[in-house]
Every structure is written in C-alpha cells, then in structure tokens.
C-alpha positions as a printed NumPy array, in Angstrom:
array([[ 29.761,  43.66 ,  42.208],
       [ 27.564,  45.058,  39.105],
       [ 29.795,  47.949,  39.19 ],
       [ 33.24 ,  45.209,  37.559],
       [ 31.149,  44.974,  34.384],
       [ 30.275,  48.79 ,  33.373],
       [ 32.243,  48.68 ,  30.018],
       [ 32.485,  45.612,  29.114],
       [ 31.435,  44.251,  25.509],
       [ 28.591,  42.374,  25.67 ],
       [ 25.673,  39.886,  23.29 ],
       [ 22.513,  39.388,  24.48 ],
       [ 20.399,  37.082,  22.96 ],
       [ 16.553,  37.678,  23.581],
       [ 15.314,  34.64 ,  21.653],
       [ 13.685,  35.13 ,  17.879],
       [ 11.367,  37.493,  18.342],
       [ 13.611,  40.276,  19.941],
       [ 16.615,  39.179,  18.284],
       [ 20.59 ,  39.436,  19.218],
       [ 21.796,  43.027,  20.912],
       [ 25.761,  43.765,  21.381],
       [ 27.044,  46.957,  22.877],
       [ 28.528,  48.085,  25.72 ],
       [ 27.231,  47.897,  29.573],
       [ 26.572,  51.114,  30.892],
       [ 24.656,  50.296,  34.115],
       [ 23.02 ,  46.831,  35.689],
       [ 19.861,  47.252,  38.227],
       [ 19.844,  44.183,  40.845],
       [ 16.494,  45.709,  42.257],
       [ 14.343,  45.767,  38.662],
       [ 17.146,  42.938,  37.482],
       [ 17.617,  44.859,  34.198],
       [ 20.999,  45.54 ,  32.761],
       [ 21.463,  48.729,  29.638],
       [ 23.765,  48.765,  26.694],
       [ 24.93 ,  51.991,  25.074],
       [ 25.483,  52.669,  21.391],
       [ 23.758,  48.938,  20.37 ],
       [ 23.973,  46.468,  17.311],
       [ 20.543,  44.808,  17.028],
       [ 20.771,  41.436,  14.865],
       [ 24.485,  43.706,  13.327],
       [ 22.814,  46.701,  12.265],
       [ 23.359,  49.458,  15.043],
       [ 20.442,  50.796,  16.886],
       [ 19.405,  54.247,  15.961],
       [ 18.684,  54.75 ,  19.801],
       [ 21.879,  55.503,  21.656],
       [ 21.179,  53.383,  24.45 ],
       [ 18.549,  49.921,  25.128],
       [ 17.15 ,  48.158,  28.538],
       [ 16.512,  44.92 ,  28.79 ],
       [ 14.728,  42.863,  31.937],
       [ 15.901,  39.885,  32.945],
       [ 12.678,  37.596,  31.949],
       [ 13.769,  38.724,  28.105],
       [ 17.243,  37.569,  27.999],
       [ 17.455,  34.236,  26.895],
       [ 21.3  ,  33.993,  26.456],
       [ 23.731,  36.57 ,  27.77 ],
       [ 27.97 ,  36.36 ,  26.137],
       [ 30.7  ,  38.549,  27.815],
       [ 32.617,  39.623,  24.629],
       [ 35.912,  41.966,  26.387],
       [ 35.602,  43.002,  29.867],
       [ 37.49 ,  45.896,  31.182],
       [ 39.135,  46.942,  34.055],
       [ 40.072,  50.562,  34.515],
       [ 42.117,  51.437,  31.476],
       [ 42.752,  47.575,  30.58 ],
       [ 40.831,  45.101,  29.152],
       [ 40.33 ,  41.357,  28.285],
       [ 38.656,  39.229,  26.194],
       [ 36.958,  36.196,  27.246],
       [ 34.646,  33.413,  26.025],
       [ 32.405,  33.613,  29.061],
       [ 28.627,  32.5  ,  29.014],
       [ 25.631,  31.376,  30.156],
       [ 25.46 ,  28.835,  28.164],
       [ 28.758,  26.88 ,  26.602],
       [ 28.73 ,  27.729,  23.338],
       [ 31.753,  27.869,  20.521],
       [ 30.463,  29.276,  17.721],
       [ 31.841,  31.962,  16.245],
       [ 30.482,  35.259,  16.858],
       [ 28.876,  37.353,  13.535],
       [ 30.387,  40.591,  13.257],
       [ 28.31 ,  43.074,  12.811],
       [ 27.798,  44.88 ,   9.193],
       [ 28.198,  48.693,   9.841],
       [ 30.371,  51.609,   8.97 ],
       [ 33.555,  52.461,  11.081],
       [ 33.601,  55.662,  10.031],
       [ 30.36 ,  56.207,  12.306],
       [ 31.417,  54.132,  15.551],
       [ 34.239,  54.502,  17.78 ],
       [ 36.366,  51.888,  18.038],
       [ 36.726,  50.962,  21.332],
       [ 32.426,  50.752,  21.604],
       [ 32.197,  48.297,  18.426],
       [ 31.898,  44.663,  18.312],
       [ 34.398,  44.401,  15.974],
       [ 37.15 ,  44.169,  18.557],
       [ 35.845,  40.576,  18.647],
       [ 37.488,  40.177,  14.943],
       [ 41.04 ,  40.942,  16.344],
       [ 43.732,  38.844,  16.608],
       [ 44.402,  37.549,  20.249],
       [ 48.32 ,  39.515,  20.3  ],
       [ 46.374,  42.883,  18.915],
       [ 43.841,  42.661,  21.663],
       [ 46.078,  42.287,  24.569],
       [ 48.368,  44.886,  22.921],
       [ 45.355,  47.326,  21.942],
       [ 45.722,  49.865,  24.697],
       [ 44.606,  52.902,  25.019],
       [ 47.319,  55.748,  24.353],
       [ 49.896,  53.654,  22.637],
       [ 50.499,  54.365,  18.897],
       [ 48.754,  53.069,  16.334],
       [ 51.923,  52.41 ,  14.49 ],
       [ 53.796,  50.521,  17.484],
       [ 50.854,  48.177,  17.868],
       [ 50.935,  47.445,  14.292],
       [ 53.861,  46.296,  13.967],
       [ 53.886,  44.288,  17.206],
       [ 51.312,  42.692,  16.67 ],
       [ 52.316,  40.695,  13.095],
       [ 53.706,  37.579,  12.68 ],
       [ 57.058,  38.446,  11.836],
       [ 58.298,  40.524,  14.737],
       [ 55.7  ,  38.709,  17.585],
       [ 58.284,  36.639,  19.096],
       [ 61.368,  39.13 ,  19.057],
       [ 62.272,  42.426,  20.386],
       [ 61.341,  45.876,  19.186],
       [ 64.287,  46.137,  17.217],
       [ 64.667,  43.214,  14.844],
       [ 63.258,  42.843,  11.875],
       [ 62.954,  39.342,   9.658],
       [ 65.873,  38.366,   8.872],
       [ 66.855,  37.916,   4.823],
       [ 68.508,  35.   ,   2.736],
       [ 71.806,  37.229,   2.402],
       [ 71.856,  38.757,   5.745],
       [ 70.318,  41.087,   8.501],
       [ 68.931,  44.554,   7.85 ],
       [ 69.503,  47.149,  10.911],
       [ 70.129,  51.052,  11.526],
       [ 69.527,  53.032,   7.99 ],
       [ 68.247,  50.022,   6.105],
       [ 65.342,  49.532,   9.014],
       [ 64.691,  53.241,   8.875],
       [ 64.373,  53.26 ,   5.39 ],
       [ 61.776,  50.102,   5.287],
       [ 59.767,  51.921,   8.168],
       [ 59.733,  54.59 ,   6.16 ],
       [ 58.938,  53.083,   3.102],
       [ 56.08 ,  50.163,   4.417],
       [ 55.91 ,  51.224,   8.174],
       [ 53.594,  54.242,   8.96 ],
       [ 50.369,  54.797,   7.338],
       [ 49.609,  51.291,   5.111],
       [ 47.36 ,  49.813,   7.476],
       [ 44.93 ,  52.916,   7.524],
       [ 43.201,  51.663,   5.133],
       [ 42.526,  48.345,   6.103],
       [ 40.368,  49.394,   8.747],
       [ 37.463,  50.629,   6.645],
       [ 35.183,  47.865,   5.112],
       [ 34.728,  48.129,   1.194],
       [ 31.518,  49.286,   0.479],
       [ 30.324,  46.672,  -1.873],
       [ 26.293,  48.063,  -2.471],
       [ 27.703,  52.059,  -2.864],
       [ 30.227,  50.417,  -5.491],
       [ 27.857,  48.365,  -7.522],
       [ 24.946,  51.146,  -7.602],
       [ 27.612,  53.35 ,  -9.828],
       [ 27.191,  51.142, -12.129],
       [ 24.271,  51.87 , -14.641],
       [ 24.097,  48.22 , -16.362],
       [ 21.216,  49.983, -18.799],
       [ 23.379,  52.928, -19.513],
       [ 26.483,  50.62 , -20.375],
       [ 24.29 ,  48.566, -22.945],
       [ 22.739,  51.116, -24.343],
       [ 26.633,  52.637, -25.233],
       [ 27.39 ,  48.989, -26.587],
       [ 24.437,  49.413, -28.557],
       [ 24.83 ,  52.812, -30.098],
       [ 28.624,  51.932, -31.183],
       [ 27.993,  48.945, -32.623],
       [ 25.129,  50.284, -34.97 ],
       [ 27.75 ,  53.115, -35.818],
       [ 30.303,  50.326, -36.746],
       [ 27.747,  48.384, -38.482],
       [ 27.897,  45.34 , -36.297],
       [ 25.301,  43.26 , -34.929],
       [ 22.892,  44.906, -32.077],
       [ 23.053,  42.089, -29.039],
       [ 20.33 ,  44.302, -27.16 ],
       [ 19.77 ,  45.842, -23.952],
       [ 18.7  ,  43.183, -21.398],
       [ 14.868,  44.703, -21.536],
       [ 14.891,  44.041, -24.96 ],
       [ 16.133,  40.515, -24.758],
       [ 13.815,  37.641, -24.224],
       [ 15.141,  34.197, -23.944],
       [ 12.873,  31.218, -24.216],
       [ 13.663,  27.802, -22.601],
       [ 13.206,  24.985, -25.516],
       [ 13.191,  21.39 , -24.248],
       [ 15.179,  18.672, -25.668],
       [ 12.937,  17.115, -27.68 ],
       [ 11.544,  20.874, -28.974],
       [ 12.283,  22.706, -32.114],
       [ 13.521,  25.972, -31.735],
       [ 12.541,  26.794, -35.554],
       [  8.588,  27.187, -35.782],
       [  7.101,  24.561, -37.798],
       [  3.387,  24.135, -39.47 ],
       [  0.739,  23.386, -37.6  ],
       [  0.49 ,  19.278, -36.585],
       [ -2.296,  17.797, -38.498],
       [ -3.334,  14.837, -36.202],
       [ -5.636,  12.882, -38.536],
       [ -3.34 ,  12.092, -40.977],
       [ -5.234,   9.154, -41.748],
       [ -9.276,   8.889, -43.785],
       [-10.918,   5.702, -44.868],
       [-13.648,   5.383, -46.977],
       [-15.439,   3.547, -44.941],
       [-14.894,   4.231, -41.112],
       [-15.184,   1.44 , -38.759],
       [-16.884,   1.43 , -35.199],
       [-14.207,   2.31 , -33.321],
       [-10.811,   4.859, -33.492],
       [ -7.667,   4.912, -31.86 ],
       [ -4.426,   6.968, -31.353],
       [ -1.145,   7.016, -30.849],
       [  0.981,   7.913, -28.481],
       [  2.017,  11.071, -29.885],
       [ -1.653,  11.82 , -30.49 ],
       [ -1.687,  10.692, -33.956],
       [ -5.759,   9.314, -35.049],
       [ -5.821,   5.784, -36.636],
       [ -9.298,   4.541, -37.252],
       [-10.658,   1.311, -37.471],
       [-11.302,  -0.493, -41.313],
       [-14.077,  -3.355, -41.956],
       [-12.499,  -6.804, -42.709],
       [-13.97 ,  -6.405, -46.598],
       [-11.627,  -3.144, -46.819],
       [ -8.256,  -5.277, -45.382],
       [ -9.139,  -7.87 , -47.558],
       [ -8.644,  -5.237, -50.395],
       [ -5.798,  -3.55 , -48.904],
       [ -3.917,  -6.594, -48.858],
       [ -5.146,  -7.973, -52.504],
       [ -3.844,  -5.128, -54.146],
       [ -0.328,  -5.681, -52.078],
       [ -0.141,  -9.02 , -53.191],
       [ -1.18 ,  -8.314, -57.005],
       [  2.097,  -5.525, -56.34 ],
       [  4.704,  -8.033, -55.095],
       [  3.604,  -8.164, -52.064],
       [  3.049, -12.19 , -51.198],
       [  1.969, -14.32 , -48.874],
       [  5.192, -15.669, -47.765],
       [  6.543, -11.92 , -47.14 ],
       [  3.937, -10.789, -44.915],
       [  3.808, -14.349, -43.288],
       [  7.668, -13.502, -42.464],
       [  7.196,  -9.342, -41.548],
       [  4.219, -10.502, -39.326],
       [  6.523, -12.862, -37.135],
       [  9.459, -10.485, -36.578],
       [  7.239,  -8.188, -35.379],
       [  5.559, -10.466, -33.344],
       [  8.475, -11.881, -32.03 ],
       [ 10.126,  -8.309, -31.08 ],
       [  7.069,  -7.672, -29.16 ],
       [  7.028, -11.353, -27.605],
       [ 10.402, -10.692, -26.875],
       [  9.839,  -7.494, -25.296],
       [  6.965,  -8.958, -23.01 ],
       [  9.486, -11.715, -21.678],
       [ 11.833,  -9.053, -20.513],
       [ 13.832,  -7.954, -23.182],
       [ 17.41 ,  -7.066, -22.431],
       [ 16.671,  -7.529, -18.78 ],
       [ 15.905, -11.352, -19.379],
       [ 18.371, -12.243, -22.589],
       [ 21.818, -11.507, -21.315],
       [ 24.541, -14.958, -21.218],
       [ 23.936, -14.703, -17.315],
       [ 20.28 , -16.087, -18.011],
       [ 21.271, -18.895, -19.885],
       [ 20.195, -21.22 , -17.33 ],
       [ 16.439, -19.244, -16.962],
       [ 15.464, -19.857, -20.695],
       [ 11.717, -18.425, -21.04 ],
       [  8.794, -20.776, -22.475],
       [  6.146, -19.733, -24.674],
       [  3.198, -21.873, -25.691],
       [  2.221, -21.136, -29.385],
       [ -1.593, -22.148, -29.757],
       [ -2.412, -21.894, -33.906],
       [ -4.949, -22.992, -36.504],
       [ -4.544, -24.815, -39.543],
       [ -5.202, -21.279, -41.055],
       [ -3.371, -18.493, -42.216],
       [ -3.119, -16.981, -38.944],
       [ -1.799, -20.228, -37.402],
       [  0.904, -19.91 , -40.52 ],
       [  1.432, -16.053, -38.799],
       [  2.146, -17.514, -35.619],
       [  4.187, -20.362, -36.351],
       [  6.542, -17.878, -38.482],
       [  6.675, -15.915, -34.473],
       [  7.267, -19.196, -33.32 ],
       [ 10.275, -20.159, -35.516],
       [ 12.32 , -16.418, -34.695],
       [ 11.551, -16.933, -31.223],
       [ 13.284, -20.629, -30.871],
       [ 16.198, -18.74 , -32.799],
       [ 16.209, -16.142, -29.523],
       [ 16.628, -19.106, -27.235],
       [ 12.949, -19.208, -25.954],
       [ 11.547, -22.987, -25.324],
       [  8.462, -22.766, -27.986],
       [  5.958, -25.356, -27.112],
       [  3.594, -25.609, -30.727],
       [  0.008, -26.892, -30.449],
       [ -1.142, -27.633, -34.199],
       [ -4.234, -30.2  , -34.128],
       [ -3.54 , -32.619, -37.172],
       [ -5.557, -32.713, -40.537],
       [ -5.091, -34.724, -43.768],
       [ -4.797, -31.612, -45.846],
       [ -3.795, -27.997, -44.175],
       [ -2.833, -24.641, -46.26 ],
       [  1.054, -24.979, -48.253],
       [  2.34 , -21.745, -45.692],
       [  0.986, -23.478, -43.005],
       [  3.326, -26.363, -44.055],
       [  6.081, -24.221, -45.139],
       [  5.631, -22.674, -41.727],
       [  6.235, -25.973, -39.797],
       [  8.865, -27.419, -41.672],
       [ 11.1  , -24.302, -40.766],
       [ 10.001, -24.371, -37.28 ],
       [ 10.857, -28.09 , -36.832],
       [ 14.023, -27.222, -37.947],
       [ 15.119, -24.807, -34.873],
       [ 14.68 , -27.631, -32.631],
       [ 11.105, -26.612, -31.207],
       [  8.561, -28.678, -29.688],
       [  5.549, -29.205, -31.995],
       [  2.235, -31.366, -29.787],
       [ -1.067, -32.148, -31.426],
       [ -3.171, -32.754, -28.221],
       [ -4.259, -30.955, -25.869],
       [ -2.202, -32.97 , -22.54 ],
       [  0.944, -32.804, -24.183],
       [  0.88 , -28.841, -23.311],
       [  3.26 , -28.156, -20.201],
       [  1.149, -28.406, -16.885],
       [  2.579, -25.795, -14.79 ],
       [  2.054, -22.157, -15.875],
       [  4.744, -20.589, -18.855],
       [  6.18 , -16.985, -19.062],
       [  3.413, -16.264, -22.36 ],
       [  0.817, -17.895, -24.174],
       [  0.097, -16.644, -27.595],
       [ -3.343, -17.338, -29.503],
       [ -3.33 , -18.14 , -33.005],
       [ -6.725, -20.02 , -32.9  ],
       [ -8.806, -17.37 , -34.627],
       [-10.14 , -16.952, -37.992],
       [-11.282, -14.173, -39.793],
       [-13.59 , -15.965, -41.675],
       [-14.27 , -19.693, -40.622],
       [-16.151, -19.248, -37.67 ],
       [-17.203, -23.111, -37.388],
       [-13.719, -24.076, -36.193],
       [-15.05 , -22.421, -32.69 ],
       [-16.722, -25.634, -32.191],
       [-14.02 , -28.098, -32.521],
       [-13.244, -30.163, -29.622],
       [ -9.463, -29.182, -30.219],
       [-10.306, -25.406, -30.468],
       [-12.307, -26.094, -27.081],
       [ -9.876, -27.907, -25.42 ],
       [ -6.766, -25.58 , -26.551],
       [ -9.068, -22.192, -25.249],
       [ -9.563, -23.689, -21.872],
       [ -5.909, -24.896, -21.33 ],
       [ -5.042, -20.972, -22.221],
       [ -7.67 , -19.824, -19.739],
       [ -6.371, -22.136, -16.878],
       [ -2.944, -21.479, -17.51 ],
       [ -2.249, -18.304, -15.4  ],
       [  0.31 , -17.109, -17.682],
       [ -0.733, -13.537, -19.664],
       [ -1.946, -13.697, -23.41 ],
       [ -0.734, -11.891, -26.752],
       [ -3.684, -12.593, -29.348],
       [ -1.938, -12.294, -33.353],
       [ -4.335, -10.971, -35.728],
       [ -7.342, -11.556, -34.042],
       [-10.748, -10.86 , -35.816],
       [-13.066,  -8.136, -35.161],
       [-16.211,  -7.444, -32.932],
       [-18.629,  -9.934, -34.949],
       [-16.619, -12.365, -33.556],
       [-16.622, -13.312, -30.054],
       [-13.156, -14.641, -28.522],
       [-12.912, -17.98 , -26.608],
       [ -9.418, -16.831, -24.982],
       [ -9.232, -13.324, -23.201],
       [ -6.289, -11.328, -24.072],
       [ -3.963,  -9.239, -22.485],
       [ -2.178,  -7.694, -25.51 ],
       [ -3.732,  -8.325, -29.135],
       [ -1.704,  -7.635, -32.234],
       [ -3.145,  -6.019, -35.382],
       [ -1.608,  -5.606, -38.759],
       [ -1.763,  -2.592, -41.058],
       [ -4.709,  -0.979, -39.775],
       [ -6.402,  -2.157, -36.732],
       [-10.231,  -3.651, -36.825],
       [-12.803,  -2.814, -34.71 ],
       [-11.67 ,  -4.897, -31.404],
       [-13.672,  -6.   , -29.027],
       [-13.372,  -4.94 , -25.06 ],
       [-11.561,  -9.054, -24.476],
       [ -8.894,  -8.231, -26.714],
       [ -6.633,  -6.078, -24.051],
       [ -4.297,  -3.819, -25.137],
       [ -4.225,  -3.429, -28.699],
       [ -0.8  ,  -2.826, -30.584],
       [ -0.164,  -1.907, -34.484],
       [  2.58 ,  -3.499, -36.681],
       [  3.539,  -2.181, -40.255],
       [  4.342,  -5.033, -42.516],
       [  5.268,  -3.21 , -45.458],
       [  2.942,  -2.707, -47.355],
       [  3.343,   0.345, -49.599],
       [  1.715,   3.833, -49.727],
       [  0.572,   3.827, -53.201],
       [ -1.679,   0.818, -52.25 ],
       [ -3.621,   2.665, -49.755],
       [ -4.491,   5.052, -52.518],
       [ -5.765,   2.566, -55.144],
       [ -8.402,   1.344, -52.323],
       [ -9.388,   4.963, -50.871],
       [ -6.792,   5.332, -48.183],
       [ -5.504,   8.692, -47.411],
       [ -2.433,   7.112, -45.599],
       [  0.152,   8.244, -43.717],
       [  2.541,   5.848, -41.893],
       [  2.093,   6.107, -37.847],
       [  4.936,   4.372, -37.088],
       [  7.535,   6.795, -36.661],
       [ 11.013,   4.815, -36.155],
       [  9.36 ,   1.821, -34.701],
       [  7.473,  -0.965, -36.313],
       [  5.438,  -1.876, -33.325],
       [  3.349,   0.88 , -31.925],
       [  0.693,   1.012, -29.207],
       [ -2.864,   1.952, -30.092],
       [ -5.358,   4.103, -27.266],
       [ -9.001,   4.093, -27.695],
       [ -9.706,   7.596, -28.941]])
C-alpha cells in the first residue's frame, strides 16, 4: 500500500524548529517508519540536497498536495489534521525546476489541473482551460455583439492571440535582480551634475542629506542662547523660585514691594487699579480651582459653587472683596465674613458697596458662616504689617472655622516668613514679585498687575516680565 503514494506532491510539517518540507515521495519505509522526498522546498526555498528523510517521530503534520496514479493525477485536500488554509507557494525560479516536481501545481486552477496531462499540448490546455471556452466544445469561440466568428476568422485570432502568449506568464518577475540595476547613488549624482551645469539648485545625494525632526513647539531657525535669570534685585530675599519654563524669579523683602509699588502709584498707578487687577486675577484662578469650563456650562445651573471670602478691615481684605464681587458676577454663591468697626479704610468701603450690589451674602460673625463644608475658602485675614490683629477674637474665631471646614484654601497676598499663618494654605497668591513664603503657604502662584517696566528700574530691578501670555503663573521652589 506505500507503493499508491510514490509521486505524489506532498508538505510535511516538522514543527518550528525543522520547519515545512514539500516535494515529491520517492519511497516510504513501514519497517524504520520513514518516508523521502526528492528535489525538496524547505520553508519555499528548495533544498540544495536532491533528496531528504524524515522519521516518523519528526513529522508533526503531514498534507497530500496531488497524488498520482500511473500517468494521471489528482489533487486533493487530504490531511492529518483538518486544516483550510491556504497553502504558501514556494518562492523559487522555474527556470531551475521541472514542472511536474514543483509545488506550484498547487497554484493552478482546478480545470488546468485535471486537464494538465502529460503529452497533451501546451497550447490545447491553454485554451481549454479559460473561462471563455470551459463550458463549450473545442470549436467555439465567445461569441460577439454583431455575430459569431468561425473558419478563417478563428484561424486568424489563433494565430494572432493563440500560440505562444502565455509563455511568458509562467516565469515569476524577478523583483530583487530588477531593483539591484538600479544605482539610486549613481542616478543622484547625474541629477546633481546637470543641475550645477544648468545653474539650478543642488537637492543632494541622499548621503549628503540630513534631515532633522523639529517638534511643534521647536524653532527650526537657531536662536540665542536662553538667558534664564532674566530677573536681579538689589536685595535678594531668602528664597527663589521658577517657572515653568525654567525661568528664575527671586524673592524681594516687604521694604523693596513697598517701593515697587510707591513709585507705581506716584506713576498712575492707584490704589483702586491694583485693588481691581488683583481680583480678576484672583477670580480667574478661583474660577479655575472650582472647575473651570468643566463646572460653568448652563447644564450646571442648578450646582452653583460656594466660596467663603474671609477678609480684614485692611487693604488685603479690600483685595479680596474686589475677588469676591467678579466672582458673584460668575454665578458663584460668595459668602463675605467682614467683622464690623466704626471706622475701616475708604477701598475697603468702596469694596463692599460694589459687592453688596451683585447680590452677595456679607456676615459679621463667626456662626453665620455656612456649617457644612463649601467648594473654596479664601483667606484675606492677613496683614503685612499689623500683626496685633492675630489676636482678635474675630481673627481667632474666623482661622478656626477655615481650619474645620474641610474645604481647600487659596491665601491672597499673604505676608512673608516673619509672619506665622493661623490658616494653612493650599494655594497662596502673590503679586508682582513673590516674598519669601513660608512652608504653610502651599503652592505659591504669581499674578502681574500691571505695573510697568520702567518702575522696576527706578528701584533697582532688572525686570523682565515672566508671564508669557498668561497673567497667572505658577511659581517652583528653585
């Protein structure tokens, strides 16, 4: 019974190590159980050994490809295992292999390989075996629109497309021989040499070419070395930050933003302006920490955030009343705590009668605050210079509502490390240049209020705006 499969097409699968063999069977041992292929295709490429063994503990997967009987032959699908996938075809040159001993028979269309036999012309089997003529006698052709050809007019088209046009098709373009013709270097190089003749621009051989990837946010034209301390004092303070982009901001002493803002004023630059620059900025950034666009959109309308403003009858409490006023006009519930005295500052008042106006609560004790916890608390109870209002009852009272309260804290303005701070911070707010801040006062942010370059110089200031585009920026400690 080993004898019915000498011939026949096989693929023999011996598992990844050994790989996939294909070739023809040439003699099968029952005894040693090992079968032999002649002229084989290992993993497509053929064998440069004219014939290969194999033992049966090897063979992992074994695929009849054509079996043969005598002169005939037939292709089948048998297996060891049921498997549909199609078969790879091995790569390798025609010219080379016979025909009948190559797995490409397994390419073939099912009418070529039952009409493929041996001794029949090449000719009559092509054109058999198309489309056209498959399901009609030897002597019809396709019929046309205006009528049948037959006799000469067949003749003539067997003549004319018949014999000889399918010889070709039977050798595989060879893609690698074609492509290493080409001498890429050699064509440039011509390129080159005529366009210098004609006086046009060289593009370059591909050697000579060197492109760089740029970023989006990277200048392709080389600019002057960054200078990151942009920014001297006369009189450093204890600590130094940066920015984001890497940018050094130091510290200042209360005495020198004192000056700074003197000289502003004696420019143009009042009270009542910075009062009004300092609350948009805090506001944008109060804004921000309630959500921003996420939180204010007219689906929300029913989710209005609450803010409790704690301030001083002192020009920071006028800071954060102005923040107060522009949030009410963002639709945030502003809860004001402002303790009551006969006689307080004229921007503190000015401050408060524009808040009243947006509709926003103002309390003076302590129990009037909301009891359950609000979205932010912001501290305006700090002085710069009037320490002794730490001992108030109200300033008590007001810092230990704030530390109770579990919402987070924004501190405006707050003073510098020879103060302590009765309220820890999570974010604290500095103008112009930031003091020396203590390790309580959180993050520490930066907010220009205007004030102008030429003012930095009369006090000592070698200045040079951090800000960028934004008029809030976040300070690092350097």
């Amino acid at each position: 019974m080993a004898a019915d499969w000498l011939g026949s097409l096989v693929s023999i699968n011996c598992g990844p190590s050994l790989g996939v063999y294909q070739g023809e069977v040439t003699s099968v041992d029952q005894s040693t159980q090992t079968i032999s292929l002649r002229q084989p295709f290992h993993n497509g490429v053929k064998c440069p050994v004219p014939e290969v063994t194999f033992s049966a503990i090897d063979i992992k997967e074994l695929k009849i490809l054509e079996i043969r009987y005598g002169n005939a032959r037939t292709s089948k699908s048998a297996s060891t295992k049921v498997n549909s996938a199609p078969l790879v075809v091995p790569k390798t040159d025609p010219r080379s292999v016979e025909k009948l001993n190559s797995p490409q028979h397994c390419s073939k269309s099912y009418g070529e390989r039952h009409l493929d036999v041996p001794g029949q012309p090449k000719a009559f089997r092509r054109r058999h075996n198309s489309w056209s003529s498959s399901s009609r006698g030897a002597n019809q052709v396709t019929p046309k629109k205006n009528g049948v050809k037959n006799g000469p007019m067949k003749q003539r088209d067997d003549e004319c497309f018949g014999d000889g046009m399918e010889d070709g098709l039977d050798t595989d373009f060879d893609f690698e021989g074609n492509l290493a013709l080409f001498d890429k270097a050699a064509v440039f190089t011509e390129i080159d040499i005529s366009e210098r003749r004609n006086g046009a621009r060289s593009r370059g051989t591909p050697q000579e070419q060197t492109p760089s990837r740029y970023r989006h946010d990277e200048n392709i034209i080389e600019a002057k070395p960054i200078v990151y301390r942009q920014i001297t004092v006369p009189q450093p303070g204890a600590k130094e930050y940066c920015t984001d982009s890497g940018l050094v901001v130091p510290s200042i002493s209360y005495e020198l933003h004192k000056r700074v803002l003197s000289v502003a004023e004696r420019h143009g630059l009042s009270l009542e302006r910075r009062l009004e620059m300092t609350g948009v900025c805090a506001s944008q950034m109060g804004l921000t920490l309630l959500g921003g666009p996420n939180r204010f959109t007219p689906k929300n309308l029913h989710q209005h955030p609450t803010v409790a403003l704690l301030c001083g009858p002192h020009v920071q409490g006028a800071q954060g009343i102005s923040c107060g006023r522009h949030l009410a006009n963002h639709e945030v519930e502003v809860v004001l705590f402002l303790p009551n005295f006969v006689k307080m500052l004229d921007s503190v008042t000015s401050e408060l009668t524009l808040f009243i106006k947006t509709g926003g609560k103002q309390v003076s004790n302590i129990k009037d605050l909301p009891d359950t916890p609000v979205d932010l608390v912001i501290n305006c109870l700090d002085c710069h210079e009037n320490t002794f209002l730490m001992d108030q009852p109200w300033y008590q009272a007001a810092a230990d509502w704030a530390n109770q309260n579990r919402a987070p804290v924004l501190s405006l303005d707050p003073p510098g490390n020879g103060q302590g701070q009765a309220v820890e911070a999570k974010w604290s707010l500095s103008l112009c240049l930031p003091l020396a801040l203590p390790e309580g006062a959180g993050s520490v942010y930066l907010c220009d209020i205007g004030i102008p370059g030429q003012v930095f110089k009369e006090v000592g200031i070698k200045y040079h705006s951090p800000f960028g585009c934004k008029f809030v920026i976040p300070l690092h400690s350097a």
